[in-house]
Legacy VTK file of the C-alpha trace (Angstrom):
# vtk DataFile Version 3.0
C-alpha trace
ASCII
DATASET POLYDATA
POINTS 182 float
-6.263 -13.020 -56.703
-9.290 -14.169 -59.515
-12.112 -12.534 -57.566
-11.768 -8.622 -57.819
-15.075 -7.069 -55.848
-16.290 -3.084 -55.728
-17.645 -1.947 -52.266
-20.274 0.550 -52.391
-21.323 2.711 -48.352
-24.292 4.317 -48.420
-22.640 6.388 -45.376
-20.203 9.605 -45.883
-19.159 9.586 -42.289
-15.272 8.471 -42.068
-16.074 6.197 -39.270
-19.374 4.985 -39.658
-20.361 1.448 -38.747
-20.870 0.741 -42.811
-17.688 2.184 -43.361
-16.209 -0.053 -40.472
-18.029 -3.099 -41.612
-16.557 -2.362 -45.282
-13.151 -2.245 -44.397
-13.450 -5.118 -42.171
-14.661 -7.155 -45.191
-10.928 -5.717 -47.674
-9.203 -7.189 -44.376
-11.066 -10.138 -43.366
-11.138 -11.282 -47.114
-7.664 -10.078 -49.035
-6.590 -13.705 -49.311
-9.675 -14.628 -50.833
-10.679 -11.460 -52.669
-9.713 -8.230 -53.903
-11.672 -6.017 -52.656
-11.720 -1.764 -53.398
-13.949 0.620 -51.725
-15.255 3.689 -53.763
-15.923 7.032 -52.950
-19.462 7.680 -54.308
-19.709 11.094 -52.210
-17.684 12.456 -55.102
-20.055 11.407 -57.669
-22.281 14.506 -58.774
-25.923 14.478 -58.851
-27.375 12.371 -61.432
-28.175 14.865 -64.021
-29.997 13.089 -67.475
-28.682 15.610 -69.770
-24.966 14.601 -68.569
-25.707 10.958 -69.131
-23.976 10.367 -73.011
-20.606 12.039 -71.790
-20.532 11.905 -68.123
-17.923 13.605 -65.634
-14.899 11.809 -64.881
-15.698 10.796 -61.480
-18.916 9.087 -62.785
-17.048 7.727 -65.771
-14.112 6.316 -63.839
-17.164 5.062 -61.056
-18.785 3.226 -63.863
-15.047 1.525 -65.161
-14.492 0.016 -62.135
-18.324 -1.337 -61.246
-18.277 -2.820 -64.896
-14.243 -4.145 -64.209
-15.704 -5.607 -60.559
-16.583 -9.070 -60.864
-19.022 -8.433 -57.804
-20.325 -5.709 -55.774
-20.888 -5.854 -52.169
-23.021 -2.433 -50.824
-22.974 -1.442 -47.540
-25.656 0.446 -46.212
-27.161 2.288 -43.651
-30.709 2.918 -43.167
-32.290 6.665 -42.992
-36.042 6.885 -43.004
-36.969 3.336 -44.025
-35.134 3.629 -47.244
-31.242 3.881 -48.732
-29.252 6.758 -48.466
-29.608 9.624 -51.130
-26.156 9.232 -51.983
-26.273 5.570 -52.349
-29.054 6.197 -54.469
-27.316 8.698 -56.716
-24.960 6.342 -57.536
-27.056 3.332 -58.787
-29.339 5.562 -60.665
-25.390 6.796 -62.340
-24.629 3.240 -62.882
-28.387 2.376 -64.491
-27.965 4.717 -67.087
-26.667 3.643 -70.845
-24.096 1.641 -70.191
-25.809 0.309 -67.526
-22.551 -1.671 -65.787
-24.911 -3.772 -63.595
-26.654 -5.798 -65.647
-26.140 -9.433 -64.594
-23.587 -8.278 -61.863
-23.382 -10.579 -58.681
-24.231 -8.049 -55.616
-24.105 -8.962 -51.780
-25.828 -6.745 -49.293
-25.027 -5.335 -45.546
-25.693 -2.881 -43.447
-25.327 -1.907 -39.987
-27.077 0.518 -37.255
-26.863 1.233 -33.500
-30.805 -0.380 -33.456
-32.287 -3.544 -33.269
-33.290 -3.636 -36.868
-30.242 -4.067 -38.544
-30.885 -1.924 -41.833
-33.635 -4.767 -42.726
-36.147 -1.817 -44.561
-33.055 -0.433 -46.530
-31.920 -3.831 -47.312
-35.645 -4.864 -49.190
-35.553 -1.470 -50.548
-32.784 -1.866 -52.062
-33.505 -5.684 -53.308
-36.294 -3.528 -55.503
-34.157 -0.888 -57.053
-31.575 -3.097 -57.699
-33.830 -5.582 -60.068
-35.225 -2.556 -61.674
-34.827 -2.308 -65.601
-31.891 -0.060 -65.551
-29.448 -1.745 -62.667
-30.630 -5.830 -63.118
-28.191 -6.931 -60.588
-27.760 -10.726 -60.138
-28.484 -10.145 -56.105
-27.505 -12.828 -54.240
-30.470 -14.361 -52.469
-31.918 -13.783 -48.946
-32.554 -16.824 -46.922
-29.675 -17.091 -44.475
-27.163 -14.300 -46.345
-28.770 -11.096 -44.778
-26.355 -9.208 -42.819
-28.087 -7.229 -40.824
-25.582 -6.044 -38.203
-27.740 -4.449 -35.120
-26.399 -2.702 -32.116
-23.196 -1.884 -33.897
-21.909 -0.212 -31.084
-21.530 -3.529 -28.917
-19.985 -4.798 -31.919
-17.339 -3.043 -33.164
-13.991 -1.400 -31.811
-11.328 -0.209 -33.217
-12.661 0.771 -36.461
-13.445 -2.587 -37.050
-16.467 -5.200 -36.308
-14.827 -7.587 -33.817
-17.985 -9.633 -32.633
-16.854 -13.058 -33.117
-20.694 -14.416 -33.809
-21.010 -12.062 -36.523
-18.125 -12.630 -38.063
-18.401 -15.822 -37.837
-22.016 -15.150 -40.250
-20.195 -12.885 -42.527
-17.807 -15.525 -43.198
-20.497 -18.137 -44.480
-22.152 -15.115 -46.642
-19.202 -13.946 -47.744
-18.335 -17.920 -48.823
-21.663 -17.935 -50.691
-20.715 -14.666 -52.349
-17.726 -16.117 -53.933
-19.315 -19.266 -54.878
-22.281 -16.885 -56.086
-19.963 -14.953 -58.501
-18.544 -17.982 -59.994
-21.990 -19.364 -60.842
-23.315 -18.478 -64.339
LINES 1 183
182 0 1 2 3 4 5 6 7 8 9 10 11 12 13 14 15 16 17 18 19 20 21 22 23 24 25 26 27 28 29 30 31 32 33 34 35 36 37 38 39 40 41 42 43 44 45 46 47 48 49 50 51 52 53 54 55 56 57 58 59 60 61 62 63 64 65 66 67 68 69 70 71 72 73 74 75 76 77 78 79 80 81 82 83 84 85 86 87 88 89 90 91 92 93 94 95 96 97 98 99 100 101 102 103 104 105 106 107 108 109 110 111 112 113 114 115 116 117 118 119 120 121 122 123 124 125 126 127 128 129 130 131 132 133 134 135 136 137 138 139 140 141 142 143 144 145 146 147 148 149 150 151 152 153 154 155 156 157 158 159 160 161 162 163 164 165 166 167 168 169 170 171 172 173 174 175 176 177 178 179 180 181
């Protein structure tokens, strides 16, 4: 396996639709990537004065972002923006070492509305090309997942509409190709 990939959800909940739609994508995709979903509930608050010699959960975080040839983040929306813990994290990872400079990222969310986590998404597209993160995002035109009424869409724990994975699949080809791109 060549292409090694980080998965960040903006959700806690065990069985959220992110959550589902994130392990769909280490199933879907093992033959074509490896893919490893961390736990950035365990991540303390970003705290400045901690940022020279962080904890070991932020350290290890930070390892495996820079290790990650590309990140895929997973996101629900809550009032028009990213999740606070999604947010903790990425202000973690844009601090000194600053692992995603230059780093390929994919984006996708789901909800039970109609919008599909579209305001998070552009949020997101902003703090991710600020100073301190610079991720390489890969563009929108035709690779947004926006997954709306999730409910309709997945069972089992797992997204199961064939249309939208049918979608993913072309995104998640342009990913790949993406990450191999200079």
């Amino acid at each position: 396996m060549d292409v090694r990939v980080a998965i960040l959800v903006g959700s806690l909940r065990a069985d959220s639709f992110n959550m589902q739609l994130a392990r769909t994508i280490c199933e879907r995709y093992r033959d074509r990537m490896e893919a490893e979903i961390l736990d950035i509930g365990t991540l303390p608050h970003f705290d400045q004065d901690a940022e020279q010699d962080p904890p070991p959960a932020v350290a290890d975080f930070k390892r495996r972002i820079r290790e990650a040839d590309g990140v895929i983040i997973v996101t629900p929306e809550y009032n028009w923006s990213v999740p606070g813990v999604l947010k903790n994290a990425l202000d973690w990872a844009s601090r000194v070492d600053k692992v995603f400079i230059g780093k390929p990222v994919m984006i996708a969310g789901a909800t039970p509305g109609m919008l599909g986590t579209v305001r998070a998404q552009l949020h997101l597209r902003e703090i991710l090309s600020s100073p301190g993160l610079q991720a390489r995002v890969l563009p929108p035109g035709g690779n947004e997942v926006l997954v709306s009424l999730a409910p309709q869409k997945f069972a089992g724990g797992r997204l199961v509409d064939e249309a939208t994975l049918s979608f993913l699949d072309g995104v998640v080809d342009k990913f790949i190709a993406f990450i191999a791109s200079p």
